[in-house]
C-alpha positions as CSV (number, residue, x, y, z in Angstrom):
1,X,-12.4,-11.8,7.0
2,X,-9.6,-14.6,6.7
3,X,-10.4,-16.0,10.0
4,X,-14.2,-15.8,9.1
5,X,-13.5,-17.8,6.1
6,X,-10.8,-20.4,7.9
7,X,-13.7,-21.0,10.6
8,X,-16.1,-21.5,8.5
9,X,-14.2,-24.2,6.2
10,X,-13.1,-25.7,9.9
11,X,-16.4,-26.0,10.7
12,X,-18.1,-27.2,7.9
13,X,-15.4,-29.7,7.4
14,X,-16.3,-30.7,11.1
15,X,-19.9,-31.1,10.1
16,X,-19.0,-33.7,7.7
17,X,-17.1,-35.9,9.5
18,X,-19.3,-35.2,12.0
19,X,-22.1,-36.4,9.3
20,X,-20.1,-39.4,7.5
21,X,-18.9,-41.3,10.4
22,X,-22.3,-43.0,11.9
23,X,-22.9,-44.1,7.9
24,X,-18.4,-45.5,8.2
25,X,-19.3,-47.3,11.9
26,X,-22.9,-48.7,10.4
27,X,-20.6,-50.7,7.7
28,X,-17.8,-51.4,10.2
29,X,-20.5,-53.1,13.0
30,X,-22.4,-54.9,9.9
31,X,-19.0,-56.6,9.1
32,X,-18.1,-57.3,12.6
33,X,-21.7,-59.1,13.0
34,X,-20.8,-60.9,9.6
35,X,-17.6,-62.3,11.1
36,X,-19.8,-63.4,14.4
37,X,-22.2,-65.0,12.5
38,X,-19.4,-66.7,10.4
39,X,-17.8,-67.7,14.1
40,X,-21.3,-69.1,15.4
41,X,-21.9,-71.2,12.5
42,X,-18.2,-72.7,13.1
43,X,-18.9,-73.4,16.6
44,X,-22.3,-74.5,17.1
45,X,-23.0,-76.3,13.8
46,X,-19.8,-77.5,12.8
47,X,-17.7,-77.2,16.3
48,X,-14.7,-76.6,14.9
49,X,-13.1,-75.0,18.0
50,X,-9.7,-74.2,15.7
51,X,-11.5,-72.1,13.5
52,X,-13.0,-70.1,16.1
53,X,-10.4,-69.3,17.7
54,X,-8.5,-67.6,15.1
55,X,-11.8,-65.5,14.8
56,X,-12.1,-64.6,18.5
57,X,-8.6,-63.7,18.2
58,X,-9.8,-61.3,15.9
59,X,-12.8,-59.7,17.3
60,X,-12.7,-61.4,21.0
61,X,-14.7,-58.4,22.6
62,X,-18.2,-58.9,24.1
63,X,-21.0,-57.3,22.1
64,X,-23.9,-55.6,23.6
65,X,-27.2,-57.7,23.6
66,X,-25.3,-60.4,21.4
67,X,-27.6,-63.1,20.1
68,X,-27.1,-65.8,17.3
69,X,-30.0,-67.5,15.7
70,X,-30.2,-70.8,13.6
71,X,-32.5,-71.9,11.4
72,X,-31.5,-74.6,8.5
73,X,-32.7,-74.0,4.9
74,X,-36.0,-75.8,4.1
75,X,-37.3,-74.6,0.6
76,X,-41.0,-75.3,1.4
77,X,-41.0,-73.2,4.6
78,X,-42.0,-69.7,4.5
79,X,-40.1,-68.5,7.8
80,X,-42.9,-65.8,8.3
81,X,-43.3,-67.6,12.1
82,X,-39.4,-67.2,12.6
83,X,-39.5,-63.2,11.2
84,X,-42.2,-62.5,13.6
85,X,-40.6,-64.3,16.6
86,X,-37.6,-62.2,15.8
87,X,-39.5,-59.2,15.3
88,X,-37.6,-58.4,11.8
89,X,-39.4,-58.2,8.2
90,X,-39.9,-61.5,6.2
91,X,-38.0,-59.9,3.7
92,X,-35.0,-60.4,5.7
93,X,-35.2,-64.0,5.0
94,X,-35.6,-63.1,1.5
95,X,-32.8,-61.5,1.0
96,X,-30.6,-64.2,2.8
97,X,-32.3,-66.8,0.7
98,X,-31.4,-65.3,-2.3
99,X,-28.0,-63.6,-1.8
100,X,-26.8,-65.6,0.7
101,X,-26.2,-62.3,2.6
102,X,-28.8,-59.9,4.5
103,X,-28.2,-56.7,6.5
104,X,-31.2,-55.0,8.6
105,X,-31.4,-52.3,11.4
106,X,-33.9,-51.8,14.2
107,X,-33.0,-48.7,15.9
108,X,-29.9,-49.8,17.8
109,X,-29.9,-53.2,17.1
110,X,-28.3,-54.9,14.1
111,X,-29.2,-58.1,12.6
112,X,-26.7,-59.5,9.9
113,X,-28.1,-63.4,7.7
114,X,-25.8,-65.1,6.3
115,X,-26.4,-68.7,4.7
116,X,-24.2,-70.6,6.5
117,X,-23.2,-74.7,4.6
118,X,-22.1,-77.0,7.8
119,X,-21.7,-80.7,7.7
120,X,-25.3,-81.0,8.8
121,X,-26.8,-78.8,6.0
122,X,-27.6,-75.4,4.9
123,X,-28.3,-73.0,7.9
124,X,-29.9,-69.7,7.9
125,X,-27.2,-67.9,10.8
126,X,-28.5,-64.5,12.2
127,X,-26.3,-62.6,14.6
128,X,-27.7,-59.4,16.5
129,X,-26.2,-56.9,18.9
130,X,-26.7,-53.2,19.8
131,X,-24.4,-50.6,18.4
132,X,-22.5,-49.2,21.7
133,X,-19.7,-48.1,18.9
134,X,-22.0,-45.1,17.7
135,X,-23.2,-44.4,20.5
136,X,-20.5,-44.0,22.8
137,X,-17.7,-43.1,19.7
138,X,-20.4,-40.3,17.7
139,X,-20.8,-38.3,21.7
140,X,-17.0,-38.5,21.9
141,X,-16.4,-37.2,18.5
142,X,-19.1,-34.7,19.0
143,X,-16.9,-33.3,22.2
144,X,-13.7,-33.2,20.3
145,X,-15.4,-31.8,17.3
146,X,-16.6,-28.9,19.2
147,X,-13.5,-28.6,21.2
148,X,-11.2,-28.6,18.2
149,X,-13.7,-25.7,16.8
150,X,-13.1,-23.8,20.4
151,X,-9.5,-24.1,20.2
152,X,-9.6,-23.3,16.0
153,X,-10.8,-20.1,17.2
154,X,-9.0,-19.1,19.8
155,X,-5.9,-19.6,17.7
156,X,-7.1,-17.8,15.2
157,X,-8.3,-15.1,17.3
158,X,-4.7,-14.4,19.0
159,X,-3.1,-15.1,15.4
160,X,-5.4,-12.1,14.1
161,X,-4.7,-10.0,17.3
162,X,-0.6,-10.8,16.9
163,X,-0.9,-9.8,13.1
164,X,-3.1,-7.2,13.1
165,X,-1.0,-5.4,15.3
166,X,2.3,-6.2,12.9
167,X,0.4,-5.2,9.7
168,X,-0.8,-2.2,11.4
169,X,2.5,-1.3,13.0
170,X,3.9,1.0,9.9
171,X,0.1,2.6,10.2
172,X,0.4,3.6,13.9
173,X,4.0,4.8,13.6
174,X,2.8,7.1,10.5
175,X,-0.1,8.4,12.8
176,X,2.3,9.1,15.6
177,X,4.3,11.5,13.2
178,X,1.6,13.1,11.6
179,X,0.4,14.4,15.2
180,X,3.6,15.9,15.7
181,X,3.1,17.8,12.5
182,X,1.5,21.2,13.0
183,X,1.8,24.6,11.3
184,X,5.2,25.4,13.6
185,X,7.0,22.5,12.2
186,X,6.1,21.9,8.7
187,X,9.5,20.7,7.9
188,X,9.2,17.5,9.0
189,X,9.0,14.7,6.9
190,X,7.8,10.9,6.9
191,X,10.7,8.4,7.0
192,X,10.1,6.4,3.6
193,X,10.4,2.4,3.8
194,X,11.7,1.8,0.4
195,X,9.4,-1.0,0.4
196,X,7.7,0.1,-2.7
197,X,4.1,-0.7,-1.5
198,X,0.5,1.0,-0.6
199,X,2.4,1.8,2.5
200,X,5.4,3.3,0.5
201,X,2.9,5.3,-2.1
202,X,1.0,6.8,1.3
203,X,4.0,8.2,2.9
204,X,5.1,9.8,-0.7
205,X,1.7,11.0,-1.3
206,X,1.1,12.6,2.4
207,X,5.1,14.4,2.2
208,X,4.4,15.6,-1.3
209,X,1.0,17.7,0.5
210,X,3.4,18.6,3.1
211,X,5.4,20.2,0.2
212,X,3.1,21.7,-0.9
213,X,1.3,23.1,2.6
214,X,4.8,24.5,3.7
215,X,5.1,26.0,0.7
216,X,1.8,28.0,0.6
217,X,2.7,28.8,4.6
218,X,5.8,30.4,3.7
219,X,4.9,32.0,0.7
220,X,2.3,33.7,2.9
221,X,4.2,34.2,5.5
222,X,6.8,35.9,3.2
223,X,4.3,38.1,1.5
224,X,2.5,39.5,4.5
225,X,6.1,40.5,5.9
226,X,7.3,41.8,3.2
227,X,4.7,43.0,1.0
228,X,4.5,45.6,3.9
229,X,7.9,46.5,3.8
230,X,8.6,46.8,0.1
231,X,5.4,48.2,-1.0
232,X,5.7,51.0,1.3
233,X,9.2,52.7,0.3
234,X,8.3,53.4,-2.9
235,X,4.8,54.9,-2.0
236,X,6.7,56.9,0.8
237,X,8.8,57.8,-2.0
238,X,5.9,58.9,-4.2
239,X,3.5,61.0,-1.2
240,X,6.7,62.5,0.1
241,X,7.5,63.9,-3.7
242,X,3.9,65.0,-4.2
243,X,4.0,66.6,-1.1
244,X,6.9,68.6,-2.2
245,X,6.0,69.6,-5.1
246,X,2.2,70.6,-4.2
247,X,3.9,72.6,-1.1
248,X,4.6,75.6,-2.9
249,X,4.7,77.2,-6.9
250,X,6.8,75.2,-8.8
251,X,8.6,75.9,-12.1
252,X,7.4,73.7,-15.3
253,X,10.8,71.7,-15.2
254,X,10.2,71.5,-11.7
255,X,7.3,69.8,-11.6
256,X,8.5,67.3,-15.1
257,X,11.6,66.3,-12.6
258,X,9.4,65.3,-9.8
259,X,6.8,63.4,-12.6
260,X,10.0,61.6,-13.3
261,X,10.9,60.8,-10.1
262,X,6.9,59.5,-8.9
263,X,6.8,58.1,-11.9
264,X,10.3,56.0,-11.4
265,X,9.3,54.9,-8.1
266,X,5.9,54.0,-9.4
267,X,7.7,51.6,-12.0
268,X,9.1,50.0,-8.9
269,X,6.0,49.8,-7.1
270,X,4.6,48.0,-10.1
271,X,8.0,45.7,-10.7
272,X,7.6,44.6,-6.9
273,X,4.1,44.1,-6.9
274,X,4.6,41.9,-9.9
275,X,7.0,40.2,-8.3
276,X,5.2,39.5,-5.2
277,X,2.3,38.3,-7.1
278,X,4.4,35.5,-8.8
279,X,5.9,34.4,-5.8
280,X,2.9,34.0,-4.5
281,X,1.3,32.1,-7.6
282,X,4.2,29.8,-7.2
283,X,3.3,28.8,-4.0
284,X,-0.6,28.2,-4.3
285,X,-3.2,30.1,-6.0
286,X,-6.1,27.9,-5.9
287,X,-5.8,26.6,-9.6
288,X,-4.3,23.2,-10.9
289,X,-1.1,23.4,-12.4
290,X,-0.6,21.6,-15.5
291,X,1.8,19.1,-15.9
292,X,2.6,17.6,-18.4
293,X,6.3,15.0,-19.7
294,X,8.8,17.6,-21.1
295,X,12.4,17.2,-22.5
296,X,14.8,19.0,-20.3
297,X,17.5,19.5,-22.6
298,X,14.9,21.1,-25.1
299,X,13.9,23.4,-22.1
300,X,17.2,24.6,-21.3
301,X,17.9,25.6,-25.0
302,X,15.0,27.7,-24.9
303,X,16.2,29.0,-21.6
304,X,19.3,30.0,-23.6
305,X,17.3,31.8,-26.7
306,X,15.6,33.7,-24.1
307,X,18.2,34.9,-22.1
308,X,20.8,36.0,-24.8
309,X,17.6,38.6,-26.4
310,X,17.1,39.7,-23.0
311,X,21.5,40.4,-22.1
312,X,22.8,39.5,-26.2
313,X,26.4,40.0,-24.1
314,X,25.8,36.9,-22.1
315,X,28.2,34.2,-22.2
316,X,26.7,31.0,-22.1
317,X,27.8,27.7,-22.8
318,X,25.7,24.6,-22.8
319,X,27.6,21.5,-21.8
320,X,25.9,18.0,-22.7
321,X,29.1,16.1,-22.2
322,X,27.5,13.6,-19.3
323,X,24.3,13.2,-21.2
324,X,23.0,9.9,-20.7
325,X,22.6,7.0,-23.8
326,X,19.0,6.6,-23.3
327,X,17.3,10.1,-24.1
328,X,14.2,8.8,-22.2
329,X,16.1,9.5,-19.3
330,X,16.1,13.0,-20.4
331,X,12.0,13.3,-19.3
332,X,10.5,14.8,-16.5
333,X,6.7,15.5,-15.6
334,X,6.6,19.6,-14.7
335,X,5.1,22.5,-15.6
336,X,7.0,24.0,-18.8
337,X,6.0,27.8,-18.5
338,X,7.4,27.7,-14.4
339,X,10.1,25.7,-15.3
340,X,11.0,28.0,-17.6
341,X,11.0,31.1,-15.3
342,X,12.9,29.2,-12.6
343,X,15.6,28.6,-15.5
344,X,15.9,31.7,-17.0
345,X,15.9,33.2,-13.1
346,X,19.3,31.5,-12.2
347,X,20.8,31.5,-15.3
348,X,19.9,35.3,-15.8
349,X,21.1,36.0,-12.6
350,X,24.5,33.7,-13.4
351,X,25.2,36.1,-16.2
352,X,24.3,39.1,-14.6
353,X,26.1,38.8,-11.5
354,X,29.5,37.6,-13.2
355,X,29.4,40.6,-15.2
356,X,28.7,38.5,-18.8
357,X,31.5,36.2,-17.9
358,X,31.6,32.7,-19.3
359,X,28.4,30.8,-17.5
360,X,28.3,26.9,-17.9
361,X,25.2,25.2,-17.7
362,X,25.6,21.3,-17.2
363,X,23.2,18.5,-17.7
364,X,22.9,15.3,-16.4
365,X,20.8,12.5,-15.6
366,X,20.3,8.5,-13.5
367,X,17.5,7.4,-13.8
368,X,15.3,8.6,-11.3
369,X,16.9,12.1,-11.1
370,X,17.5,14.9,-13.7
371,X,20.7,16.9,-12.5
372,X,21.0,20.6,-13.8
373,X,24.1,22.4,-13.0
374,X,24.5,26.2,-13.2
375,X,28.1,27.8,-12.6
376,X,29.7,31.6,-13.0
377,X,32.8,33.2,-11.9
378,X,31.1,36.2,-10.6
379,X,31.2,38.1,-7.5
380,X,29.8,35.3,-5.6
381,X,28.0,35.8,-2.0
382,X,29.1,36.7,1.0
383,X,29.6,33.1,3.4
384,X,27.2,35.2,6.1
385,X,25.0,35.9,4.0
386,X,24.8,32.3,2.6
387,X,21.7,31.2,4.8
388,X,19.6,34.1,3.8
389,X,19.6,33.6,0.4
390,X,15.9,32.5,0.1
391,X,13.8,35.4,1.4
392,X,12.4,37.4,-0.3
393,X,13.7,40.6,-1.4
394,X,17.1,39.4,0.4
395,X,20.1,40.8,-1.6
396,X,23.6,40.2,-0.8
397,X,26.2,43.0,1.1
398,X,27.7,42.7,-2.7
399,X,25.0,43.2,-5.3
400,X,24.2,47.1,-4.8
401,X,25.4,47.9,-8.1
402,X,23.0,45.4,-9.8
403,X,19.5,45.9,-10.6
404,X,17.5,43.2,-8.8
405,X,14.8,42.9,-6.5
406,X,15.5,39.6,-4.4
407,X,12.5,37.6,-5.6
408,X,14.4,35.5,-8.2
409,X,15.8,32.7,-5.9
410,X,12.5,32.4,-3.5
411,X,10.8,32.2,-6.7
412,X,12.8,29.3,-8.7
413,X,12.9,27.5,-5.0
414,X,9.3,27.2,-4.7
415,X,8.9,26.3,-8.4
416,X,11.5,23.0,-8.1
417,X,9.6,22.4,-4.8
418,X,6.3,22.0,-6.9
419,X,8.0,19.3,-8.8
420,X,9.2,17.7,-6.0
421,X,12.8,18.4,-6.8
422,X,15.3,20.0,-4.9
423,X,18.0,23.1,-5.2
424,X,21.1,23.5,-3.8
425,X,23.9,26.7,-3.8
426,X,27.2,26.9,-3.0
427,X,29.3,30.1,-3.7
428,X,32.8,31.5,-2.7
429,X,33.1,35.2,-2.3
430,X,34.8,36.9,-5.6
431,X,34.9,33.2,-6.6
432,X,31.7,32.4,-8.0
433,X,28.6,30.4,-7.9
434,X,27.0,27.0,-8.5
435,X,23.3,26.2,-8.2
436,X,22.6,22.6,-8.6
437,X,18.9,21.6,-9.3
438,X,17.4,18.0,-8.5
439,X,14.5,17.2,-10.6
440,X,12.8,13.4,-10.4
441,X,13.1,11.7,-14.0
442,X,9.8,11.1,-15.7
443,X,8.3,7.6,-14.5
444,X,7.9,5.2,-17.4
445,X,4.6,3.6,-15.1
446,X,2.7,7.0,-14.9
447,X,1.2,7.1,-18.1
């Protein structure tokens, strides 16, 4: 579109040169005449050879068809005979007459009248000659005109080509990674620019889908492995007692133990299947989640409320000691209900697992990230068993004493991956635990 528009002005400023010069060289050639006519009426009516020679060395070059006329001044005389001898309107004369100064054109030959005063009188001087300058000059402008178009072009072309490919380059390389995306490698990631443009803002938009695409793959990945799995102990656990018990005649108490027992396993059936269902809403159950700006220090309070009337022996200290000045800083954008379950989750589990031992939550913030750190001095996990941490139903070598499932962790993951954040853990073996969650500070621009 630029070299469109830079043509065209090229070009139409082409055309009016092309279009005001004749009109420039008419004026030029009339004074030039002027000056020969002046130089004729030196020479032939005065001879003053001094004179005329500082004109010729002015204007010494031949004109074509060069003629001077003389004709001196009578006021009876109607120089109609003279005009037609000369071919040329009577008007001509006229207009010398009266302003001592005429101009007239005949397709390519110029006449200029001057009134020229020599020693022997008042002369009408006329000088003629053919304009070779418009001619010959207008055809060579026309060539370079058209030439210097030609060239304009091809500049402008290879310009566009050369920047076309720069401005695309970022474009290309961002196609050539997204090929080598596919569903076995969802993990990859376009490299940002930090340039803060539409280029920038494409790259975070298209690794933010990614997010959220892995996400749903693994979430249903995870479910159809282990849904399998977990549903189907307990149910083996319920046919198998049903089948006992409807073997042979039971006693009353004998049948009300195995009730309790189908109807214990049942209770897990149902925890699980819960469970399972809210790890998969986390990852994508065809619905908009609702974000909206929340406080996270107001959040994690409520965190706290909730877990001390679930465990009132929980420990929990809250420590707002690197709180930042600004509480602005303090906003995110996220969802408050899942925020709130992946919360509760890792603190729960904090208390839980370090047996009601003191549990420090710490809060911090920059501002573009939102730091929550969660610590205990509990049993901690295993260093082996470190990388398995986030699949589902995974519980550590150490944790068969505590009620659990192994959906809690998977679960808050996949929740701080919906806001874009990230979680971290680190834990020594009877040593304790730290979980460290990322989340990006609320943008004052996205309102």
């Amino acid at each position: 579109m630029l070299i469109v528009a830079f043509l065209a002005i090229i070009m139409l400023f082409s055309g009016w040169v092309y279009l005001s010069i004749p009109g420039f060289l008419h004026d030029y050639y009339y004074d030039v005449l002027e000056i020969r006519a002046l130089a004729a009426g030196k020479m032939e009516l005065d001879k003053d050879e001094r004179g005329l020679n500082d004109l010729r060395s002015v204007f010494s070059e031949k004109l074509m068809h060069e003629q001077d006329y003389f004709f001196k001044i009578d006021v009876a005389k109607d120089y109609r005979q003279e005009a037609d001898s000369l071919d040329i309107p009577l008007s001509f004369f006229e207009a010398v007459l009266s302003e001592h100064n005429a101009r007239h054109q005949d397709n390519q030959l110029f006449y200029v009248g001057i009134v020229y005063s020599s020693k022997q009188g008042d002369y009408i001087v006329i000088s003629q000659a053919q304009d070779y300058f418009e001619e010959n000059f207008v055809a060579y402008l026309k060539k370079t005109l058209v030439a210097a178009i030609i060239i304009a072009f091809c500049v402008s072309l290879f310009i566009a080509v050369y920047y076309s490919r720069y401005i695309f380059k970022p474009l290309r390389e961002i196609t050539e990674k997204v090929q080598q995306i596919s569903s076995e490698n969802l993990h990859l990631r376009l490299d940002s620019r930090n340039s803060n443009d539409e280029m920038d803002e494409l790259i975070h938009t298209f690794n933010d889908m990614l997010n959220r695409i892995e996400t749903a793959f693994e979430t249903q990945n995870n479910f159809i492995s282990n849904a399998s799995h977990e549903l189907r102990t307990p149910l083996t656990a319920i046919i198998g007692e049903a089948d006992v018990v409807l073997s042979k005649e039971r006693t009353a108490k004998e049948y009300v133990e195995s009730i309790k027992i189908m109807l214990e396993e049942a209770e897990k059936l149902d925890a699980k299947t819960n469970a399972l269902l809210s790890l998969a809403q986390t990852g994508f159950n065809g619905k908009i989640q609702r974000f909206e700006r929340l406080r996270i220090d107001q959040l994690i309070w409520d965190v706290k409320n909730t877990v001390e009337k679930l465990n009132p022996e929980s420990n929990l200290h809250i420590d707002m000691s690197l709180l930042p000045e600004d509480p602005t800083k303090l906003k995110i954008r996220g969802n408050e209900q899942l925020l709130h379950l992946a919360l509760a989750n890792i603190i729960a589990n904090a208390c839980k697992y370090s047996n009601n031992r003191k549990v420090s939550v710490s809060l911090g913030a920059s501002d573009d990230h939102v730091v929550i750190v969660v610590k205990d001095r509990g049993i901690g996990i295993p260093p082996d068993e470190l990388k398995y941490i986030y699949d589902p139903f995974f519980r550590a070598s150490n944790t068969k004493n505590y009620a659990g499932y192994g959906i809690g962790l998977p679960l808050t993951r996949n929740i701080i991956k919906m806001h874009q954040g990230k979680i971290s853990v680190s834990s020594l073996q009877d040593g304790g635990t730290t979980v460290q969650l990322t989340i990006p500070a609320w943008r004052r621009n996205a309102e």
